[in-house]
C-alpha positions in Angstrom: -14.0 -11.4 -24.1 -10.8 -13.4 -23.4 -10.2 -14.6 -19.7 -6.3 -15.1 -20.4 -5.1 -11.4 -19.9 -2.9 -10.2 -17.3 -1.5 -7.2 -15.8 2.0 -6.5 -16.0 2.2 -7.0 -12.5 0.9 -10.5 -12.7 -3.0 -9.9 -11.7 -5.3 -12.0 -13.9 -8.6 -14.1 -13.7 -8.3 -16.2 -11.1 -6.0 -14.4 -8.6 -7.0 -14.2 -5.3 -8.1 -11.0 -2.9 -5.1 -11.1 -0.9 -2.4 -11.5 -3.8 -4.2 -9.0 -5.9 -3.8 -6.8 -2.8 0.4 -7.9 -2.1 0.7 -6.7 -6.2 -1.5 -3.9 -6.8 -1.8 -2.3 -3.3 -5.1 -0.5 -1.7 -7.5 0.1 -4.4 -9.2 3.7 -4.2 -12.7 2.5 -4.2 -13.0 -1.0 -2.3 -16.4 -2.4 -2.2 -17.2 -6.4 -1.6 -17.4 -7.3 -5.3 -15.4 -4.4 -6.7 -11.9 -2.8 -6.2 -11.4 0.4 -8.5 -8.1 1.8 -8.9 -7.8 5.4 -10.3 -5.0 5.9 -12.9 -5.1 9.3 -14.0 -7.8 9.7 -17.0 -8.7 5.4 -16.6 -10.2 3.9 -13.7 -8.7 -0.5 -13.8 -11.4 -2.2 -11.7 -11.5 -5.8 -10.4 -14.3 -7.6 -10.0 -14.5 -10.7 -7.5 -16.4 -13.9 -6.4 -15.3 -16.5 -4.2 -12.8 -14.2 -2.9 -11.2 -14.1 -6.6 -10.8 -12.1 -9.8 -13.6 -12.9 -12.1 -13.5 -10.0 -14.3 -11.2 -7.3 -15.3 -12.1 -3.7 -17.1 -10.5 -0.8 -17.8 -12.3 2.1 -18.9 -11.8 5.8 -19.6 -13.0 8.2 -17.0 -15.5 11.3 -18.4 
């Protein structure tokens, strides 16, 4: 797992809730730990703690 990726937007480990929010707008699914975005067939889904990414997946939707 590396912890150096980034969206093109700019959205990578460490960014915080708000920022994430000014570059990816409202996420479809927002829960306190988890923001899910839906992108056709893929779902992109932030995970946080400390009010900041700690993980990012991607993963195809069934």
């Amino acid at each position: 797992m590396k912890d150096n990726v980034s969206t093109p937007g700019g959205v990578s480990v460490g960014t915080g809730r708000e920022r994430a929010a000014e570059l990816l707008g409202s996420p479809n699914l927002q829960l306190e730990s988890e923001w899910s975005y839906l992108l056709g067939e893929t779902t992109f889904s932030l995970y946080f703690a400390d009010d900041k990414v700690k993980f990012m997946a991607l993963t195809k939707n069934l």
